[in-house]
Every structure is written in C-alpha cells, then in structure tokens.
LUMDO-623931 format. One line per field, with one value per residue (C-alpha): residue in three letters; residue number from 1; x, y, z. Coordinates in steps of 0.05 Angstrom, whole numbers, plus 32768, in hexadecimal, padded with zeros to 4 digits. Each point is the difference from the previous one (the first is absolute). Layout:
REM LUMDO-623931
residu [ala, ...] .
num [NUM, ...] .
px [X, ...] .
py [Y, ...] .
pz [Z, ...] .
***
This chain:
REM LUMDO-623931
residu [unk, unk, unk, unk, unk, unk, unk, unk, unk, unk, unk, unk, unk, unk, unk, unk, unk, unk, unk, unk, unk, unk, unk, unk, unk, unk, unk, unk, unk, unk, unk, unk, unk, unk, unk, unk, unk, unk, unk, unk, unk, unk, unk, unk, unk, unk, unk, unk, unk, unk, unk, unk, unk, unk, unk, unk, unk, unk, unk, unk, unk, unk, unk, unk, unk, unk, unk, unk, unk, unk, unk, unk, unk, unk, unk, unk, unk, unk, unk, unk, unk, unk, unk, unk, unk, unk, unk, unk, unk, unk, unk, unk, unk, unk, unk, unk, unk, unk, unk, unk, unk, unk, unk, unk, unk, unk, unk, unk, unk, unk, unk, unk, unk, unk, unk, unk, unk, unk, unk, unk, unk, unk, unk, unk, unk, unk, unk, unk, unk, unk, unk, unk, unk, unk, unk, unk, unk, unk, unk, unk, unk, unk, unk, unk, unk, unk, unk, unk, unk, unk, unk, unk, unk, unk, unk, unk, unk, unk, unk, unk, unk, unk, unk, unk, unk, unk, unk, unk, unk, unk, unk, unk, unk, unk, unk, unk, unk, unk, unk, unk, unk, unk, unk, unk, unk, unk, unk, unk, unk, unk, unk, unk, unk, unk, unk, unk, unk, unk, unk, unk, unk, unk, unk, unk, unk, unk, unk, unk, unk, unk, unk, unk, unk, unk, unk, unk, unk, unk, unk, unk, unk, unk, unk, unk, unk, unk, unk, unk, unk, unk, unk, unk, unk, unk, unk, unk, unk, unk, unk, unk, unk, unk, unk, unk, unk, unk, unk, unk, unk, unk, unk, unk, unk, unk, unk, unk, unk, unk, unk, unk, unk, unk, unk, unk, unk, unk, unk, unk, unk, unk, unk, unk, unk, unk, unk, unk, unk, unk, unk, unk, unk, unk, unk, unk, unk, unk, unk, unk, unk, unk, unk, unk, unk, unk, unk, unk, unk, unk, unk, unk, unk, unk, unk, unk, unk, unk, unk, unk, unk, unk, unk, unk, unk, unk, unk, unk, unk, unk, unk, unk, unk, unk, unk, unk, unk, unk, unk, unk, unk, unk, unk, unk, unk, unk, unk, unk, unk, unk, unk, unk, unk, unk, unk, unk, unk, unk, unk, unk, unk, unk, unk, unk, unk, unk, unk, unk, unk, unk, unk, unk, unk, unk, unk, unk, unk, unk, unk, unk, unk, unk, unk, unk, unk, unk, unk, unk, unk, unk, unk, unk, unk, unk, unk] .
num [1, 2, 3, 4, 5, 6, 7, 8, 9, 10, 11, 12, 13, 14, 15, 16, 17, 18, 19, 20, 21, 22, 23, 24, 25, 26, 27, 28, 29, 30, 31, 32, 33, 34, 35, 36, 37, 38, 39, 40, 41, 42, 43, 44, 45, 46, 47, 48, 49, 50, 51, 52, 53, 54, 55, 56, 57, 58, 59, 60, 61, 62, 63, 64, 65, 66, 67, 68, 69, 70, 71, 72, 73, 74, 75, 76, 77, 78, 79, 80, 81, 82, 83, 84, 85, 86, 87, 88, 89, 90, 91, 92, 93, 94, 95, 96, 97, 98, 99, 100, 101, 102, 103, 104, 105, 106, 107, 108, 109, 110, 111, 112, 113, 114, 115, 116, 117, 118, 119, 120, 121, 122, 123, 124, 125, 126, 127, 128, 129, 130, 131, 132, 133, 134, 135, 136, 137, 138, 139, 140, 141, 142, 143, 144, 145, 146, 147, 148, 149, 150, 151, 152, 153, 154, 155, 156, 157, 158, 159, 160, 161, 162, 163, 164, 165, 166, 167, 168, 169, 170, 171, 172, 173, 174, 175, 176, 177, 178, 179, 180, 181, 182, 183, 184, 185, 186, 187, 188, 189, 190, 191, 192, 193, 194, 195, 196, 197, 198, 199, 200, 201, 202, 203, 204, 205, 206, 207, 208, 209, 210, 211, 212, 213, 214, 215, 216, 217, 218, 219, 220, 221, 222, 223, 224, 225, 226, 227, 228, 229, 230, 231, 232, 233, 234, 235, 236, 237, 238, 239, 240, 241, 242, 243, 244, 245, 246, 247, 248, 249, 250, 251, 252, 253, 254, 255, 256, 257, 258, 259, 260, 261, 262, 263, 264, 265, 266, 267, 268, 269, 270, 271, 272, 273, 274, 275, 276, 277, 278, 279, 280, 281, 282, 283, 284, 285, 286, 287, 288, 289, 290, 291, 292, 293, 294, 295, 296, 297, 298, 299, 300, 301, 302, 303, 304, 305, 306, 307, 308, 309, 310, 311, 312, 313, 314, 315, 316, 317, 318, 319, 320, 321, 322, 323, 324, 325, 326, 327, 328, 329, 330, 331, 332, 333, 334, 335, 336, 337, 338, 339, 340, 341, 342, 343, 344, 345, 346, 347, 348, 349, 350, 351, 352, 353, 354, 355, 356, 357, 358, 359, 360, 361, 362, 363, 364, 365, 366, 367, 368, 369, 370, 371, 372, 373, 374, 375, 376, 377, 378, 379, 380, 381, 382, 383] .
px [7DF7, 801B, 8009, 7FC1, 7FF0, 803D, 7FF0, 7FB6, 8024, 803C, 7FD7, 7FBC, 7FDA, 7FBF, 7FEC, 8028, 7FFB, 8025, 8001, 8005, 8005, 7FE2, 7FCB, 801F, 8037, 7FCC, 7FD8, 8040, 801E, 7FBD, 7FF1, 804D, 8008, 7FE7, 8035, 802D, 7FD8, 8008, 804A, 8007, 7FD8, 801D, 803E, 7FF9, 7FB8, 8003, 8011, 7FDB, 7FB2, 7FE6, 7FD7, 7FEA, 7FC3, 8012, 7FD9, 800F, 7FD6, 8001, 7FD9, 7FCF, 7FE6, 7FB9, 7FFB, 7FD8, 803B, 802F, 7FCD, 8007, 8041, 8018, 7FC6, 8020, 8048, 7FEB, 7FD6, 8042, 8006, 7FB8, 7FF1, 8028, 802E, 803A, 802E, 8025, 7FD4, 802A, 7FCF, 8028, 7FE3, 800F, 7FF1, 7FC1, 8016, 8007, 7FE7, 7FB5, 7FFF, 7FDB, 802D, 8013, 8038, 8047, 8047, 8021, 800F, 8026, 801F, 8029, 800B, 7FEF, 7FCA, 7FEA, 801C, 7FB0, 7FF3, 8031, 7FEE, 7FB2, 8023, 8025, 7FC4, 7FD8, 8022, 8013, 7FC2, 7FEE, 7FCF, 801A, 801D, 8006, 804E, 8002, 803F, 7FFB, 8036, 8017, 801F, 802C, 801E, 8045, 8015, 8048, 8022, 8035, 803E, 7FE5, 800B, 7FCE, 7FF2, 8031, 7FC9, 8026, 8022, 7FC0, 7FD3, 7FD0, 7FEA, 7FD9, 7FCA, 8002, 8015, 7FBF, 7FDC, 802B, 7FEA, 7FB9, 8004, 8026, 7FBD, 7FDD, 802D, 8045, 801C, 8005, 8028, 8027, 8008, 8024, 802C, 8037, 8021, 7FE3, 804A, 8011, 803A, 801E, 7FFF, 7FD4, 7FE2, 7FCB, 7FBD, 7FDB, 8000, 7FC6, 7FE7, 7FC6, 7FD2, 7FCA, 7FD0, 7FC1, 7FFA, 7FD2, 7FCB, 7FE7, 8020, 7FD0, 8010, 803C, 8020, 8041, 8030, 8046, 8019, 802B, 802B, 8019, 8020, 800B, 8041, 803C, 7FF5, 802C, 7FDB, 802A, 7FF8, 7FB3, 7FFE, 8033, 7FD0, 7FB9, 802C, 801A, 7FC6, 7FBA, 8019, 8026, 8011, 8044, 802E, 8017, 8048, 7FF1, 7FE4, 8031, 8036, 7FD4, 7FFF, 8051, 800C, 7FD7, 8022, 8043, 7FF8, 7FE4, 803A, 8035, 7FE4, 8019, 7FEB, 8047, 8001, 8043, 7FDE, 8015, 7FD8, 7FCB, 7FCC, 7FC0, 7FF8, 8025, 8033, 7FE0, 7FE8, 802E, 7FEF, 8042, 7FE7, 7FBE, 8016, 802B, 7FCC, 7FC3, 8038, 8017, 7FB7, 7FF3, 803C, 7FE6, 7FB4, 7FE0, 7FF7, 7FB2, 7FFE, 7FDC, 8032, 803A, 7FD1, 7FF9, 8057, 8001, 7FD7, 8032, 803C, 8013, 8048, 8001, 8049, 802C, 803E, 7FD1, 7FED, 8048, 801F, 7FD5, 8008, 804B, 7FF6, 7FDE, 802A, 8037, 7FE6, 7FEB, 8051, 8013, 7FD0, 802B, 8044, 7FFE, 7FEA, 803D, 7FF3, 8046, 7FE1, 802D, 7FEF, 7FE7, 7FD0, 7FB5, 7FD0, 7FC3, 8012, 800D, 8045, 8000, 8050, 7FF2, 7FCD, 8025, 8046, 7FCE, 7FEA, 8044, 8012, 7FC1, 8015, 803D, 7FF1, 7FF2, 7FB1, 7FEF, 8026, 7FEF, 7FF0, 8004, 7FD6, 7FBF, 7FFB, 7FC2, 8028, 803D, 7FDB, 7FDC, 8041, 801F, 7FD4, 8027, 7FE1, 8017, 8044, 8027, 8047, 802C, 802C] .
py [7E73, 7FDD, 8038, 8009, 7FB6, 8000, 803B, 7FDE, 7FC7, 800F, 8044, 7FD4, 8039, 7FF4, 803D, 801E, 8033, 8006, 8045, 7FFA, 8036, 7FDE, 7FCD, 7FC5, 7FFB, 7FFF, 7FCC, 7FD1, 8014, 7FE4, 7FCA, 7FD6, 8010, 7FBC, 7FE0, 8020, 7FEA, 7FC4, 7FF6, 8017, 7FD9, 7FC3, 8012, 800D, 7FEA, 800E, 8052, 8012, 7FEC, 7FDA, 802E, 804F, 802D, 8027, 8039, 803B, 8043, 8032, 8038, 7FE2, 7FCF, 8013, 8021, 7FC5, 7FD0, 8027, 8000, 7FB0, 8003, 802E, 7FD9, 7FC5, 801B, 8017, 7FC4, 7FD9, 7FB7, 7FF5, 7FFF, 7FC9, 7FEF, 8026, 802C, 802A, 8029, 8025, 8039, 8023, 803C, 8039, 8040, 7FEC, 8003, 804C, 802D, 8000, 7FAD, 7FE2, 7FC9, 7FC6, 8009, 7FE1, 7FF9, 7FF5, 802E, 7FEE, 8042, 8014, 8041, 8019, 802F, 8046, 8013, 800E, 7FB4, 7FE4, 801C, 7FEC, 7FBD, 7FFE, 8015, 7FCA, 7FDA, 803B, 8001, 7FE0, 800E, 801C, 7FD0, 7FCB, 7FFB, 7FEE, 7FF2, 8017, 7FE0, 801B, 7FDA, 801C, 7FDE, 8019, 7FE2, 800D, 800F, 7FDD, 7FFE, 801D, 7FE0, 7FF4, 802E, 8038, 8031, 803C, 7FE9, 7FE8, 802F, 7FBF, 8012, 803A, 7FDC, 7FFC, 8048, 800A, 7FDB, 801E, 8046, 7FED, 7FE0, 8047, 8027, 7FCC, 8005, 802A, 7FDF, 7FBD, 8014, 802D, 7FCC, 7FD2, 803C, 7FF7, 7FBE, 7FD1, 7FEE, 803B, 8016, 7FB0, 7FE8, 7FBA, 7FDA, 7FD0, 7FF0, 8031, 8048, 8003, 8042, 8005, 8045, 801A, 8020, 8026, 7FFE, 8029, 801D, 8009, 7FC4, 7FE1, 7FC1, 8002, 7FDD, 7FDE, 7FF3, 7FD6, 800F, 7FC9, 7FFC, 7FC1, 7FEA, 7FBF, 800D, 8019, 804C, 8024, 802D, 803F, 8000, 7FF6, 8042, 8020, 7FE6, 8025, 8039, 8015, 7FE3, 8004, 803F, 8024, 7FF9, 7FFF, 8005, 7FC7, 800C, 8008, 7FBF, 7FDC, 8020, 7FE7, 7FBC, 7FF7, 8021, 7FC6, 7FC5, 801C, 8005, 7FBB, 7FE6, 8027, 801C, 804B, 803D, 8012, 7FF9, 8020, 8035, 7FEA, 7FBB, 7FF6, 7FBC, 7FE2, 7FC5, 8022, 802F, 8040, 8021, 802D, 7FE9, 8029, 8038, 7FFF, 7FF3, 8038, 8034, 7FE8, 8019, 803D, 800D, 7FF4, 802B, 803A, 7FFE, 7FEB, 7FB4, 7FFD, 7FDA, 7FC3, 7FED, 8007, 7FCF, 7FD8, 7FF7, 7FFF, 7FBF, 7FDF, 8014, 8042, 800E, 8053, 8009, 7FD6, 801B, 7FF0, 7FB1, 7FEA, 801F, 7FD7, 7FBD, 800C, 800A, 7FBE, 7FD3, 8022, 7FE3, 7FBB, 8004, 8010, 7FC8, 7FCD, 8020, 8003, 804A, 8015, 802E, 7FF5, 7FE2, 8003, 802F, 7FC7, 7FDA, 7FF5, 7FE9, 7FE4, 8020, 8044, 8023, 8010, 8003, 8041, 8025, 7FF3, 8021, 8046, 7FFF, 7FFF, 8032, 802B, 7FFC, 801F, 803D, 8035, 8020, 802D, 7FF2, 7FEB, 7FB1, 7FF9, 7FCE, 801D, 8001, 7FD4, 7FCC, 800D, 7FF5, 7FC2, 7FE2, 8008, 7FC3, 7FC6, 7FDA, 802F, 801D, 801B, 7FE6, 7FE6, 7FDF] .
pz [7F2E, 803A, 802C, 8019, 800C, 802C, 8029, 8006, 8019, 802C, 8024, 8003, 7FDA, 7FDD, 7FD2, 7FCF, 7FC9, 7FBD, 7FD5, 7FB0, 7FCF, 7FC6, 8007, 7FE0, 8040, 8030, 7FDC, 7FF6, 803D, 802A, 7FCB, 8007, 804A, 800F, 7FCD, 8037, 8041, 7FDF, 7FF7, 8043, 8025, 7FD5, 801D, 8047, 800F, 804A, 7FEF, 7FC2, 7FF1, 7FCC, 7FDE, 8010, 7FF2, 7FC2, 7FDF, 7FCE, 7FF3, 7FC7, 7FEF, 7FC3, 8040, 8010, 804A, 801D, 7FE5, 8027, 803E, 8006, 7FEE, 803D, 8028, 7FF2, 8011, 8047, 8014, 800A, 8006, 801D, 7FB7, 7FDD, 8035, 7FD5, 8035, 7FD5, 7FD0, 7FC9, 7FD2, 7FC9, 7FE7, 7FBF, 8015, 8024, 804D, 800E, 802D, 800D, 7FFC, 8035, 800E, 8038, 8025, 7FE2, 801B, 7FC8, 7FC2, 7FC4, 7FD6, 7FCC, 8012, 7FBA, 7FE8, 8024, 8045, 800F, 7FF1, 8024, 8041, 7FF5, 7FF8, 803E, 8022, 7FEC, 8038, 8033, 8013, 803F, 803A, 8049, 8028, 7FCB, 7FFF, 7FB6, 7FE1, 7FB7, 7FCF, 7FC0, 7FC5, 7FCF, 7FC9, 7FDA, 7FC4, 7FFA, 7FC3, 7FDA, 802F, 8034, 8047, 802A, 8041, 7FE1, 8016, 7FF8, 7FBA, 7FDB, 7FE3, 7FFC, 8049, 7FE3, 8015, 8048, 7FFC, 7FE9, 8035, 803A, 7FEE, 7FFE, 8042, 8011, 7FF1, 8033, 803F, 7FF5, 803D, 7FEC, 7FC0, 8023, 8033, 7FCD, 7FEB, 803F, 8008, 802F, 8019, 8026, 7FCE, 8006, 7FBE, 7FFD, 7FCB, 7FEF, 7FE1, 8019, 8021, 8030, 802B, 802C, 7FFA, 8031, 7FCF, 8010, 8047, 8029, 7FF2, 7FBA, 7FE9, 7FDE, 7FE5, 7FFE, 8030, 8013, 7FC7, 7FF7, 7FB6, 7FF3, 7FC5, 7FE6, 7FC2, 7FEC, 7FEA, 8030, 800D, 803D, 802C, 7FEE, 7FB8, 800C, 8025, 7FC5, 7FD1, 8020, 8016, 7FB9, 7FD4, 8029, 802D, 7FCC, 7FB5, 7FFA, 7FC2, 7FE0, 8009, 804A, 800F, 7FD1, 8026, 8046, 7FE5, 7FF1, 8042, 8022, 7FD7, 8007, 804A, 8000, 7FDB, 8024, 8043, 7FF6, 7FD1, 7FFE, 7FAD, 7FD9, 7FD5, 7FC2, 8012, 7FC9, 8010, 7FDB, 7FD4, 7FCB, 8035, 7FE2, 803C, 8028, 8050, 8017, 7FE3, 8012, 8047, 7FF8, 7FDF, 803E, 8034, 7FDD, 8005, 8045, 800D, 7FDE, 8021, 7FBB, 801A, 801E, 8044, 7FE0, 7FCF, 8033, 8035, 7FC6, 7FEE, 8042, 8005, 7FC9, 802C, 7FE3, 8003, 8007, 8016, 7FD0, 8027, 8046, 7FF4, 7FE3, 8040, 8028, 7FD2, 800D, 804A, 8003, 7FD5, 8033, 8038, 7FE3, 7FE9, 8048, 801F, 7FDC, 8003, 8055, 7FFF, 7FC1, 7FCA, 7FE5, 7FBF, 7FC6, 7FCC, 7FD8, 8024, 7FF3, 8031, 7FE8, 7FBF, 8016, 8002, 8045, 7FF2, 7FD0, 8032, 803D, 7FDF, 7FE2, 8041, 8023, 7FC8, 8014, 8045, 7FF9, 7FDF, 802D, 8018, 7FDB, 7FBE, 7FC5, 7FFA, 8047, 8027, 8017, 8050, 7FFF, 7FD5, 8025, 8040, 7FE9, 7FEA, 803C, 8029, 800E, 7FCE, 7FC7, 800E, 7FC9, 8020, 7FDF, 802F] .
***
C-alpha cells in the first residue's frame, strides 16, 4: 500500500492507476490509501503529502459515474488542490476507455496475457514529442523462506514474468535490451539494472517515442542474474532443472570465484543437487554440438569453466608466479607448501614430472603448457 505513495513522492508523479481482479481490492485498496498518505506524511512531512485524491471503479457503476470519475482524475490538482490522484479499477479500464493520460500503473501480473497488455497500455500511451516516462509497479509477495531479490530462485517473481512479456508484445527491444548484462561481462551489483532503448524512431512511429526501461528492485538484485532471469524465463521457458542448475552455478561462483566444482560436489539447502555433474553433463554437451548458442552465452556469463584440465593449469601458473614474486624469482618450493591455500608444492613437482617425459609420449607436457611454463616467472627448475 505504500508503494505507490512512495513512487508519487520520491519521482514527483501525480496520476496513477491500480488493477484489481475482484472488486472488493479495488474498493479497499482506494478507500485505506489515505490511512497510508497519512502515516507517511506523519513521518516525513516534507516528502510525503498529507492527504491524496483517491477513487475506485467497478463494473455495476453507471457510465456517467465513471465519466466524472475519469473527469475528475484528469483535471489534476486545479480541482481540489490534491497532486497525486490514485483511481483503482476491476475490470473496468480496458481497451476502448476514453481515459486521461497516467504515469503510473500498479499490477499484479495476474489474470489473461490479453489483459495485461491493455493494462500496460493504459499508460504507454503518450502523444509525439511528449517524452513521457511511464512507470510500472509490481508487487511480489515472497514465500516463506524465500530471500528477497533471489530472482532466479523464487518462483514468486511469476509475476513480473508476466508483465515483462507483455511489455515484450509492445516493443521487443527494450526486453531484449535487458537480456545482456549492462556490465560488459564485469560482474557488478546493486539496486538496480538500468538500460536505455531508442524505440520507434522514424517515420511511422506514432506515439511512441523515446523510452528508458528501468528496472529497479528494492531489494539487492545484480545485473547478470537480471539478464539470466528475462533470458531463460520471458525469452525462453526453460526446464526447471536447468535454471536450478543456473542459479547454484551463480552462488557458487559468488562464493568461490571459479566453476571449477569436483563432480561428485552436490549443493542446495538440503546438498541434494548434483552442481559437478550438471557442470559436467552442460560441457559434455557443448562438446558434442547438442548445446544451443544461447545457453552456452548464458554459462558463459556465470564464468563457465569448459576445460577442467584448461583453467587449473592456468590457476597453477598463476599461484606460480605469485610464489616466485615472493621467493626472489625461485620455484624451488618444497613439495609441501601452500600459497594462499593452494599446493603450489604438488603442481609445481607433476609439472616437473610432466616435463621430463619425452614429446610425444604418453603423459607428457603439452607444447603450449610446456611453452607457457617456460617464462621466467614460471620455471619448473629445481635448483
């Protein structure tokens, strides 16, 4: 009930429209939101105002009703002096309403897919050259033990599934938009993941206009798992067992900074799922063709490890020369020492032992590797 005092409030907005599915929200919803104002305004009285315009409309209200109501709603403050107007309607604001214009649109992302984009359009609309900034409001109710902002975890984000498909069928850009991380492959996090579209320029563009689709949570949400989240549940439906596997690959690399997992390494509140082997089975099928391009962009986004045998060479070749930058240049480490936790002792002496078996015979060191541990940094004497 808050939310869309706030967003009144902090964005300076004036007009806003709620969508119920039965008629007794709407009528409760509109009839306490000045309990709210209220509170608010009792509590920071320089931010929040004392009191806003607040209407509801349902189908058994007689057409002329609905005529002053809507009237009233687009005359503004000019009226009663009230800057934010708030109408909450059942079933009663579709397509075919002559309506004023509002900024503001409170959803639920429930109901038919048809319904929610006549919602959203209530405040896409705008005329050419107005450079209207439309804002959407979507509220999740978690479930019990659910955290907050695990977008790709929770199946309570149905709803603004929902909503970002119906805003797909509007402009496919912005959506798509949202689907690439905003970092340029750095990982980041924060409050929000923003990106700027261009939509309907030219000729024919109607009223379209300029958008920014902004989309901010108010709890933490990174930037890459908002474009794994659009990518595998607005863009494509993907198995369950996919995006759970997605969404231990993300923590895990969080936690640890590598997708080098042991395969036997099972993770999840109650350590039933098998992220080694699921690691193990998406790189099998990348190396066999089956893997489509989208879902190996997509690991790759999370830090995809595709050569096990690849990325602990390298590891080893960079805890080798963090040993020799503290050892005068020496790579004489006993076979016990760690550095930094890892038993750069034990790699250095397989590769010595790698080393000396010939080219060309069986366990012997690749020439890449061979050549790569050759640089002053990493060489495999033992003297």
């Amino acid at each position: 009930m808050k939310r869309p005092v706030k967003v009144c409030a902090e964005k300076g907005l004036e007009k806003v429209i709620t969508f119920h599915h039965r008629t007794l929200e709407a009528r409760y919803f509109s009839e306490t939101l000045n309990q709210t104002a209220e509170k608010l305004h009792a509590e920071n009285p320089g931010k929040y105002p004392e009191e806003v315009w607040a209407q509801w409309l349902a189908g058994e209200h007689a057409v002329e009703y609905r005529r002053q109501i809507l009237a009233d709603f687009g005359d503004g403050r000019a009226v009663d002096g009230l800057a934010v107007r708030v109408i909450s309607n059942c079933l009663v604001l579709g397509e075919g309403v002559n309506m004023p214009d509002a900024s503001v649109a409170v959803m639920n992302g429930s109901g038919s897919m048809v319904k929610i984009v006549q919602q959203i359009g209530r405040v896409l609309r705008m005329k050419p050259g107005e450079g209207k900034l439309a804002r959407l409001v979507v509220p999740v109710f978690l479930g019990l033990g659910e955290e907050p902002g695990d977008v790709l975890a929770s199946p309570s984000y149905g709803p603004l599934v929902r909503i970002l498909t119906a805003i797909r069928s509007h402009d496919a850009r912005m959506i798509e938009a949202l689907a690439v991380p905003q970092s340029s492959g750095r990982r980041t996090g924060g409050r929000s993941a923003e990106s700027a579209v261009a939509a309907g320029q030219g000729e024919g563009a109607g009223a379209a206009g300029a958008f920014v689709l902004p989309v901010r949570f108010r709890s933490r949400v990174s930037q890459d798992a908002l474009a794994l989240f659009v990518a595998t549940q607005v863009f494509r439906s993907e198995s369950a067992y996919w995006k759970e596997g997605m969404q231990h690959c993300r923590t895990w690399h969080e936690q640890s900074g590598s997708l080098d997992v042991a395969y036997n390494t099972m993770v999840g509140e109650t350590g039933s799922f098998p992220l080694g082997k699921w690691l193990s089975e998406r790189r099998y099928e990348r190396a066999s063709g089956d893997m489509p391009e989208y879902r190996i962009d997509m690991l790759d986004m999370l830090g995809m490890v595709w050569s096990v045998p690849d990325a602990r060479f390298e590891a080893g070749l960079a805890w080798a020369g963090q040993w020799a930058a503290e050892h005068a240049g020496s790579l004489a480490a006993p076979v016990r020492a760690f550095i930094g936790g890892y038993p750069i002792g034990t790699w250095l002496a397989g590769l010595r032992a790698q080393a000396e078996v010939p080219e060309g015979e069986k366990g012997a060191l690749e020439p890449a590797r061979r050549a790569a541990s050759r640089s002053p940094a990493t060489t495999t004497s033992s003297s």
